[in-house]
C-alpha positions, 0 to 999 in steps of 0.5 A: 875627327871623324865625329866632328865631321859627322855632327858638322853636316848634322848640325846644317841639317838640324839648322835647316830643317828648323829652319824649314819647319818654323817657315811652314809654321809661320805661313799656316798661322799669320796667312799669306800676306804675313808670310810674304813679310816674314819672308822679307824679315828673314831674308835680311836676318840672313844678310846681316848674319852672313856678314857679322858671323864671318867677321867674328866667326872666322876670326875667332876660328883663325886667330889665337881668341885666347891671346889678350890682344886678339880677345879684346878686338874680338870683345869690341867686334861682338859689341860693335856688330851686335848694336849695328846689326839689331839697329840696321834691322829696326831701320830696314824694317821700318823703311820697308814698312813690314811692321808697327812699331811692335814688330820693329822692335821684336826685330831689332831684339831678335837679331841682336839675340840671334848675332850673339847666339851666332857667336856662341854657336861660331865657338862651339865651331872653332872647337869642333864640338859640332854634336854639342852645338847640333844639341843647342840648335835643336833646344832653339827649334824645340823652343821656338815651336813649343812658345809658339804653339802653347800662345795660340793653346792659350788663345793669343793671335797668330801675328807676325809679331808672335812669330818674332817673339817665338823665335827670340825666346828660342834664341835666349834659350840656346844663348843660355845652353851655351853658356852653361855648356862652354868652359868659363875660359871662353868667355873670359874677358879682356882689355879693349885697349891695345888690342889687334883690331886693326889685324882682325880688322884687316882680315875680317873686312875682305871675308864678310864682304866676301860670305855675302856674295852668295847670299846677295847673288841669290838675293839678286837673280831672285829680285830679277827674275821677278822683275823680268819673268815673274813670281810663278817663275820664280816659284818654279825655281824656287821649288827646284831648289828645295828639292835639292836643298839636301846636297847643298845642307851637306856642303855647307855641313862639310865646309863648316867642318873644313875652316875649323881644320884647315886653321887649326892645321895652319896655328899648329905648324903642320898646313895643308897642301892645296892639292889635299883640298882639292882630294876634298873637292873631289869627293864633295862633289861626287856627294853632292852629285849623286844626291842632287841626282836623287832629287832630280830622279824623286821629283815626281813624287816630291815636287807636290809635297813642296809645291802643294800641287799648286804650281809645278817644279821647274824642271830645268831649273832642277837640273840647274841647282844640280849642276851649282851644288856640284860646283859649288863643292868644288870650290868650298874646300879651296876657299876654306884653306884659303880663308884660313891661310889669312888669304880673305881678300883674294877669296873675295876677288876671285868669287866676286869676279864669278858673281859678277860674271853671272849675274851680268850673263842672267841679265843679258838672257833676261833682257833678250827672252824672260823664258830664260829664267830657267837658266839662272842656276846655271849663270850662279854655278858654272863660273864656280869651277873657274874659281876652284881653279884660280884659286887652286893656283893661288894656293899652290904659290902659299904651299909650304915647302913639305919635309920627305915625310909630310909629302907622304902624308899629304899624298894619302887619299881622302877617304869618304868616312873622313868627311861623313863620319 
């Protein structure tokens, strides 16, 4: 247990450090315009991979993915979100006008390779083999770089395209690992007929919408800020927020970890009590509170390292990404029991209520003054500590009904080596 924890938040470093390097990669090779649309790419790579990843990654992590019914609605959900996620891609792109006809098809191509390397990476979870998936997550960055960088040595020109095509040899690769890598039971097929897609379904539906709240929030009060303030404010806060990136990986790592345990817990007959996930939002938060304040007390060393010297950190903003990453590990915990408590429609209720709410309050500060910008992280946060408390008291109407033995059990302190490894 402990070393799934530990290769759990492993695996969400490795995964956005890649992440970080590729980006620096990309806007040192195709220039800034180049940039700019590699940026829109990805930010859409996000949006569908939030919502594919959380209706088959989840439910193959909640449900019995060996029972045949549930095989085969999970078989159709890979097939279905595949083909819909690479077409959705194609078309946003070419309505955006970001590439020829190249460049849209590598597109469509990528998110297909990377939906079914989601999938792969989603079954790695589910089996809590977190240091084996944090090895096929290094073998698509090594890939990623090495096909990139060996095109340019051979002379090819540093386009967007190539970019796009760096990253799908990345993907075949990790697809390849995985299935070399995973037992043969776990790519058994099933019939397509008579499955329990209508029972994934129900669940699956609520917990996609659901994982693209955050990311659409963010997307949002970016597109706002922009609107009423401007980009070189938007810079300044986004340049927070990489400073503080590290206290967010190690939440998402944590989180990660926690849905895999929490449902394993729920199929085995032995659930967890509210009151052990909210021990666990304790100690994420205190985490995550000290190493925000790391970033916050290093910004004067760190803040040129991100920004190049070109533009300044926002400072208030800084302090303001603090105060998200706090609560936003206060309410990951709750919202992983409830996630694999089945509970998908209420999780989505009570944190689209908290998006909602902030979005609405960054609006009326930005009308009002643009300098307001600043605030933004805060609006996105704050609400998440209201969550964490509706959603404590939906738990606790679920709770089971423990034995005098159990009740001791639960009642033990979660210790910081649980989590971390």
């Amino acid at each position: 247990m402990l070393a799934s924890a530990g290769g759990a938040v492993t695996v969400q470093f490795v995964t956005a450090g890649g992440s970080l390097v590729v980006q620096a990669l990309c806007a040192r090779t195709v220039g800034p315009s180049g940039y700019g649309a590699y940026a829109l790419f990805v930010s859409v790579l996000v949006m569908i991979t939030a919502v594919q990843t959380s209706w088959v990654g989840d439910s193959l992590t909640v449900f019995d993915r060996f029972d045949p019914r549930v095989r085969g609605a999970l078989l159709l959900s890979v097939l279905a979100t595949v083909g819909a996620g690479a077409a959705v891609g194609a078309g946003v792109t070419a309505a955006m006008g970001l590439a020829g006809v190249a460049g849209i098809g590598l597109f469509g191509l990528l998110v297909a390779l990377w939906l079914l390397n989601e999938t792969g990476r989603r079954i790695f979870t589910a089996r809590m083999e977190f240091w084996r998936l944090a090895l096929n997550d290094s073998s698509y960055l090594v890939v990623t770089i090495g096909t990139l960088a060996a095109a340019l040595a051979l002379g090819a020109a540093a386009t967007l395209e190539l970019m796009l095509a760096a990253m799908c040899a990345g993907c075949l690769v990790s697809i390849t690992l995985a299935r070399l890598r995973l037992p043969a039971p776990e790519y058994a097929l099933a019939p397509l007929r008579g499955t329990a897609f209508r029972e994934i379904a129900a669940f699956a539906v609520w917990r996609s919408v659901q994982a693209g709240l955050r990311p659409g929030s963010l997307l949002l009060a970016r597109v706002m800020i922009a609107a009423f303030a401007s980009t070189a404010a938007l810079a300044g806060i986004e340049a927070a927020r990489l400073l503080l990136a590290p206290a967010l990986t190690f939440v998402n790592g944590a989180g990660g970890f926690l849905l895999g345990d929490f449902a394993k817990a729920e199929r085995t007959g032995a659930p967890m009590p509210a009151r052990r996930a909210v021990r666990v939002c304790v100690l994420l938060s205190v985490i995550a509170l000290v190493m925000s304040l790391g970033g916050i007390l290093l910004v004067d060393r760190l803040g040129p390292l991100v920004t190049g010297g070109s533009f300044t950190v926002d400072r208030v903003a800084l302090v303001g990404w603090g105060v998200y990453a706090v609560c936003f590990a206060c309410t990951l915990p709750l919202a992983s029991l409830a996630t694999a408590r089945k509970m998908s429609r209420e999780v989505f209720t009570v944190r689209g209520v908290e998006s909602a709410v902030g979005l609405a309050v960054l609006v009326g500060l930005l009308v009002t003054d643009p300098g307001h910008a600043s605030i933004a992280p805060y609006c996105l946060g704050a609400g998440g500590l209201v969550s964490a408390v509706m959603l404590w008291r939906r738990l606790r109407r679920t709770d089971p009904v423990p034995d005098a033995a159990d009740e001791t059990s639960a009642d033990l302190p979660v210790s910081a080596d649980e989590l971390v490894g």
